[in-house]
C-alpha positions in Angstrom: 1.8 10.1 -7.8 0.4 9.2 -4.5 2.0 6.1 -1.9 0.5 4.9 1.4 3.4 3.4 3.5 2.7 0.9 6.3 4.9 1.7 9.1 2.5 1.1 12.3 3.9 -2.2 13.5 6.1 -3.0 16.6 8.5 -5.2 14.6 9.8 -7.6 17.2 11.8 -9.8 14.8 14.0 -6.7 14.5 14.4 -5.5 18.4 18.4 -7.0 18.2 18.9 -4.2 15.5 17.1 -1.7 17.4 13.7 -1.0 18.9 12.0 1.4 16.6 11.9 -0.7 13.1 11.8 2.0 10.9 14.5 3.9 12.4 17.1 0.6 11.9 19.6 2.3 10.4 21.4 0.2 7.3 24.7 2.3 6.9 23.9 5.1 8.5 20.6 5.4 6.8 17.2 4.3 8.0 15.1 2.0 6.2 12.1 3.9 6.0 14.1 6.8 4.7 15.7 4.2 2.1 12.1 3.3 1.2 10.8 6.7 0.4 14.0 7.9 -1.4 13.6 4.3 -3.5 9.9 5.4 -4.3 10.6 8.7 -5.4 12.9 7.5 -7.9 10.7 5.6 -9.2 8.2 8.5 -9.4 6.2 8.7 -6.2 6.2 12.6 -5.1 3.5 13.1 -2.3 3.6 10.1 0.8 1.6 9.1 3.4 3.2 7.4 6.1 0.7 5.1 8.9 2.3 5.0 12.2 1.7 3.4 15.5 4.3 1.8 17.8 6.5 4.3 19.0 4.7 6.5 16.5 5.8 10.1 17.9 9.3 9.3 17.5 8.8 8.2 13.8 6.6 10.8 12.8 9.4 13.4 14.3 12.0 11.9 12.0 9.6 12.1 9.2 9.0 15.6 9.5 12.8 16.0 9.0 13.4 14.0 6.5 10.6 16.2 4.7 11.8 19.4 5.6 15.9 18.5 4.9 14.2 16.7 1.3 11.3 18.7 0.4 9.2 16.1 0.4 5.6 16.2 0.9 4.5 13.4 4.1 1.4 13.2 5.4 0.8 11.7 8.8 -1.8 9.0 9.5 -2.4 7.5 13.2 -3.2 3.7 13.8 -4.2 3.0 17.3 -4.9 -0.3 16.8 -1.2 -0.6 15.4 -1.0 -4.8 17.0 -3.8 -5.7 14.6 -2.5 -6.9 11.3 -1.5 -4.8 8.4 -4.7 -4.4 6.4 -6.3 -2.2 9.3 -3.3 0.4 9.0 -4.8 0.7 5.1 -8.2 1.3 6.4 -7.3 4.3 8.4 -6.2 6.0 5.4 -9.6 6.0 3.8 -10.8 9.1 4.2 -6.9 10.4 3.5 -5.8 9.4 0.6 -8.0 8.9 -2.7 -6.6 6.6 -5.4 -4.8 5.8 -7.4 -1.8 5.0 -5.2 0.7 3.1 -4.7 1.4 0.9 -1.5 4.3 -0.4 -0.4 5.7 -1.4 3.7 8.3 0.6 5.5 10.5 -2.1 5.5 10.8 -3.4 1.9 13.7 -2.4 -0.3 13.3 -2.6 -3.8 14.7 -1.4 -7.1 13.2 1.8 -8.2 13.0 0.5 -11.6 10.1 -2.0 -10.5 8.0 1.2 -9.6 9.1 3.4 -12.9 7.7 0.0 -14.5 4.2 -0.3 -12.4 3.5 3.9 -12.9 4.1 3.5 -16.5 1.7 0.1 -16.9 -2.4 1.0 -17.5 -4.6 -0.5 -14.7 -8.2 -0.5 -14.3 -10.1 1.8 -12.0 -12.1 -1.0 -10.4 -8.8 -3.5 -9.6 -5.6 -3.7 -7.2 -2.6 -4.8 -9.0 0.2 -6.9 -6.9 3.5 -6.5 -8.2 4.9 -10.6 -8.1 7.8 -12.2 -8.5 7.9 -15.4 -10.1 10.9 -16.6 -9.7 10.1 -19.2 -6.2 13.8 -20.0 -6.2 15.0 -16.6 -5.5 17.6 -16.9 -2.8 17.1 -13.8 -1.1 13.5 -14.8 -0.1 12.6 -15.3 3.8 10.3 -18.7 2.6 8.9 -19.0 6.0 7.9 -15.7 6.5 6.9 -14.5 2.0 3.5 -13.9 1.5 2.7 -16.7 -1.5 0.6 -16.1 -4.6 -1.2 -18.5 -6.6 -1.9 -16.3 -9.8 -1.9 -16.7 -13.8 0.0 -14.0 -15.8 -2.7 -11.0 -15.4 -4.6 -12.5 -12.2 -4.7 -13.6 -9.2 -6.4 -17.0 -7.9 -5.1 -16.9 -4.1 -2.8 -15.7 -1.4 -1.5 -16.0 1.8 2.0 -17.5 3.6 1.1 -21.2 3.9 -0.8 -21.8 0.7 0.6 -24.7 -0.8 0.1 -24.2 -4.5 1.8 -21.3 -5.6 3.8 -20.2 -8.8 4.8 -16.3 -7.7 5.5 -14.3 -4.5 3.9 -10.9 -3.3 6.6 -8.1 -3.0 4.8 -5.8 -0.9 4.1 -3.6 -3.6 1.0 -2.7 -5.1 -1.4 -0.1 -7.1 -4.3 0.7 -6.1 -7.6 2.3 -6.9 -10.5 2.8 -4.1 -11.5 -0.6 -4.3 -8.4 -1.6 -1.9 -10.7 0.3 1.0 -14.0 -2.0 0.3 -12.7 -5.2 -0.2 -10.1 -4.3 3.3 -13.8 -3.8 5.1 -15.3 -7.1 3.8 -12.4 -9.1 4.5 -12.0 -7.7 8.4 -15.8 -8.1 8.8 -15.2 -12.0 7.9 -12.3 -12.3 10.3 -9.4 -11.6 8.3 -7.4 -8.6 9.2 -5.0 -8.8 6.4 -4.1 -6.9 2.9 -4.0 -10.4 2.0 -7.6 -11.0 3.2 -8.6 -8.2 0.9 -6.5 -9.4 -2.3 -8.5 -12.4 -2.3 -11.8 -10.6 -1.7 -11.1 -8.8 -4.6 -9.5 -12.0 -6.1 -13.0 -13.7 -5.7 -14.1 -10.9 -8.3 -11.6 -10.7 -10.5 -10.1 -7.5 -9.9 -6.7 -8.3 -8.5 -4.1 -7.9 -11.3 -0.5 -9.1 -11.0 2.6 -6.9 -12.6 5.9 -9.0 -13.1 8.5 -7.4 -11.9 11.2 -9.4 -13.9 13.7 -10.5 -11.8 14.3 -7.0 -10.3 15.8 -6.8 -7.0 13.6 -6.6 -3.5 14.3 -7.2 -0.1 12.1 -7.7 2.9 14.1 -6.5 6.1 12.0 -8.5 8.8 14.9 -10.3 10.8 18.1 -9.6 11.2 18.9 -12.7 8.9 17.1 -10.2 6.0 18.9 -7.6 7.6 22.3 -8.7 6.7 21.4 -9.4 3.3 20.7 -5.9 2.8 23.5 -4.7 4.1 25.5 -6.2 1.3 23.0 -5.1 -1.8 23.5 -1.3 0.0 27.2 -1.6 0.1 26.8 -2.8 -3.7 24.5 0.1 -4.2 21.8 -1.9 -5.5 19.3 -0.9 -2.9 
């Protein structure tokens, strides 16, 4: 199975941790590296990897990693790594062909969640958001989480200051070829965002949600998030 990581962005919030956010080590271990070795667990075996910001020096540590792991990375270049997220998706069109799964270089997550997602049937016309429903969870940034407003299969809106929500968008989802058209309406109407084209395809009915049932995950944005993560790694449940 296929994954598209997101690693272009500059993450400032991080800089006190260090400069290069997927290089932040968390016990010795960076977080992208984390994040790939959670995904294969789950089942992911082939990766393609988006950089931008201080991309040379991320792509050289992935071409390590891949060589001391035997894992297969493929590189993809975002030039326009300060525009939001949803345009380092678009420049793996012509890379990667669905399904796949896509996930951020900074969110930690039990493996389970993506044994659970691989093994779950999905449409070949939809996107399907992995959500957690519990809006109480503790660990949850909720000034910074990305908020969905979705029934039990689908999903009616999304987007951080929405006001009626019921569920929260993990960073992880699957995804057919779709992903790549809806990302293109959604920038031509001004929204740069993965978001923007969740609720393009929203509009349609073809975003899907997946519970993940109270499994663990961890957005490491800040160093507040940071901390947090230490303490589920010295646990050894991320």
């Amino acid at each position: 199975m296929k994954c598209l990581i997101a690693a272009a962005g500059q993450g400032t919030r991080m800089h006190e941790k260090g400069e290069i956010k997927p290089l932040i080590e968390l016990n010795g271990v960076p977080i992208i590296e984390r994040v790939i070795k959670n995904l294969r667990a789950g089942g992911i075996d082939e990766f393609y990897v988006v950089t931008g910001y201080r991309g040379t020096k991320v792509r050289a540590f992935l071409d390590t990693l891949a060589e001391r792991e035997n894992i297969a990375i493929t590189h993809i270049v975002n030039e326009d790594w300060e525009r939001p997220n949803g345009i380092s998706v678009l420049k793996a069109r012509n890379v990667i062909k669905g399904p796949f799964v896509l996930t951020m270089c900074d969110h930690l997550f039990d493996p389970e969640i993506i044994r659970a997602l691989l093994a779950a049937d999905h449409d070949t016309d939809t996107i399907t958001l992995c959500v957690d429903y519990n809006i109480e969870n503790p660990v949850v940034d909720l000034d910074d989480v990305t908020r969905v407003n979705c029934t039990r299969t689908h999903i009616e809106n999304i987007g951080k200051v929405i006001r009626d929500y019921n569920a929260f968008d993990t960073g992880i989802f699957y995804c057919h070829d779709v992903m790549f058209e809806a990302l293109e309406q959604s920038i031509a109407e001004g929204d740069d965002s993965i978001s923007g084209a969740i609720n393009v395809l929203g509009s349609r009915d073809m975003a899907r949600t997946f519970d993940i049932e109270g499994r663990l995950w961890l957005d490491v944005d800040d160093p507040t998030a940071y901390g947090k993560a230490i303490v589920y790694v010295d646990q050894g449940r991320l």
